[in-house]
Steps between C-alpha positions, in 0.01 A plus 500: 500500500620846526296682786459873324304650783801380742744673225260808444495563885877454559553746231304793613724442835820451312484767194544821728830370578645429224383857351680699769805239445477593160518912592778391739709296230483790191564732749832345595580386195457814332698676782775260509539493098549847441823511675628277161375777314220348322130583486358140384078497536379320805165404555302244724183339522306205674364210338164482416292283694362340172814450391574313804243234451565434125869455626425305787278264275745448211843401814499271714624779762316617796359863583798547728758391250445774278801752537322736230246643661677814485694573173737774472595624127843690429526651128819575415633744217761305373686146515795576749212619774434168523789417649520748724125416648606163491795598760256703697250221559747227586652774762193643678236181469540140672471262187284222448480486135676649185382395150661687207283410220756577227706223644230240412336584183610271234585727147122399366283528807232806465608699852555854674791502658533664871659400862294365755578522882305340760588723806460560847567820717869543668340650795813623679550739182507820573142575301383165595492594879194486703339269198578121667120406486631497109776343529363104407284619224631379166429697181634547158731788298523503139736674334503597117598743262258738319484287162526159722138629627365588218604121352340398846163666418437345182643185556266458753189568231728236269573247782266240452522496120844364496313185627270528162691354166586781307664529134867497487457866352277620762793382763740694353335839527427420847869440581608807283262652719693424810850539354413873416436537877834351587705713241335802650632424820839411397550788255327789731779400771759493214392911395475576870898439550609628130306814606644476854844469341530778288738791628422760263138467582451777806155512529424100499785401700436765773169426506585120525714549819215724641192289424605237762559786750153597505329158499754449801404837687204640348315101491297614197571529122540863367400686155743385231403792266558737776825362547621530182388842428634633849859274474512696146428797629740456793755389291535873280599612908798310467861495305636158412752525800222517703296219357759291531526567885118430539533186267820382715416596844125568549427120634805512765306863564150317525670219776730705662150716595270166538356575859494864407266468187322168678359725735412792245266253304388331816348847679378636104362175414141599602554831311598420166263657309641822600894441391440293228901543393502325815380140335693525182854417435660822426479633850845345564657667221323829653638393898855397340466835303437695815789341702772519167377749265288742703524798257435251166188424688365864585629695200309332277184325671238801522553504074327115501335432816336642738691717811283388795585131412875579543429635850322188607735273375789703647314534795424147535849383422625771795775680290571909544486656110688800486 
């Protein structure tokens, strides 16, 4: 008989822990994943002690077998993230279980799709340190795409009425259903490289070697409208000799100045608000303007933007403008 005080009691001791594990673990995760350049959503929360008991009464499994008391979600943008989150986890985690659900859903089974880690704490990570009383506590990662979790969310609504016998026509909206959700996926990451690889498209392409930079430095996403307007904008500065040059050599620029512009966004990061150029994209093409094309730059800025955010910026980056 299951002893629900016993559980309720071991809980309340239990639950604080795995809620500062959980600030501890999207911290580092969303530290550590930036430096790939991507900005996937990351999220954590604890189980719910009712949740616990219905669980507990429909396994055979103990309280203590449970490894998710303590989920951790990562959204991802598109397909290829995936892979890259998948890397990071098997890296930085010790590994006690990995279940890819796409690998076991036969072709008519009613299912999200999403990988599942149960994890533990490398405590002798740099980020981990200090946190051994962690270190044995199991929990779980999943790890989805945008459309994977919005599959997720009503599949769980539909779950149980796979079970129920359905028309043959009713099935096959439901599975049209789902196949929409893995198109989306598939063709979203197919746009995302055509649009990646297209030369003649300045704005797009810049701004595709850029975004990455700021998830990577920055750690947060940026305005996408701004950037567009302002790359625009930036880009009348410029001939096409010189757009070529930023298009060509602005990301050897960006890590041939990494601790330099690491240390800009870590002592501004509290002070955002008042550089906001400072958390969009286009402040590399502004720095690599500065360094290569300093009179491009102040000719023609105070006729689109404002002067006083050109002496910050040059200020901040450290560079004399004659």
């Amino acid at each position: 008989m299951l002893d629900i005080q016993s559980i309720y009691n071991q809980w309340g001791i239990e639950e604080p822990k795995y809620k500062e594990l959980g600030d501890i673990v999207v911290s580092f995760m969303k530290t550590g994943l930036s430096k790939y350049e991507i900005l996937p959503e990351i999220t954590h929360r604890t189980k719910e002690l009712l949740s616990i008991i219905k669980k507990l009464k429909k396994k055979p499994y103990s309280f203590t077998d449970l490894t998710d008391k303590l989920g951790v979600r990562v959204i991802c943008p598109f397909l290829s993230d995936i892979d890259i989150v998948d890397k990071f986890i098997v890296e930085n985690f010790q590994i006690h279980k990995i279940e890819k659900k796409k690998d076991k859903i036969d072709f008519d089974k009613l299912d999200y799709q999403s990988n599942h880690y149960d994890v533990a704490i490398n405590s002798s990570l740099l980020g981990f340190e200090g946190c051994t009383q962690f270190q044995d506590m199991i929990f779980e990662i999943q790890v989805r795409t945008l459309n994977q979790h919005a599959w997720s969310n009503s599949a769980h609504t539909l779950y149980y009425k796979q079970e129920i016998d359905m028309p043959d026509e009713m099935k096959r909206k439901i599975y049209r259903l789902l196949s929409i959700y893995e198109i989306a996926d598939e063709e979203f990451a197919l746009v995302n490289k055509y649009l990646q690889e297209q030369p003649d498209n300045f704005l797009y392409t810049i701004l595709r070697k850029l975004e990455g930079k700021i998830y990577k430095y920055a750690k947060i996403d940026f305005d996408r409208e701004m950037s567009v307007e302002n790359i625009r904008t930036l880009c009348n500065f410029f001939s096409q000799k010189e757009k070529d040059t930023i298009y060509n050599d602005i990301e050897n620029f960006i890590v041939e100045n990494d601790k330099k512009i690491e240390s800009i966004f870590d002592a501004y990061r509290c002070r955002f608000y008042e550089i906001p150029f400072l958390t969009q994209p286009e402040i590399f093409i502004v720095w690599f303007g500065l360094e290569k094309f300093q009179f491009t730059i102040t000719d023609n800025w105070s006729q689109y933007f404002d002067d006083f955010e050109l002496e910050q910026i040059q200020s901040i980056w450290g560079c004399q403008i004659n």
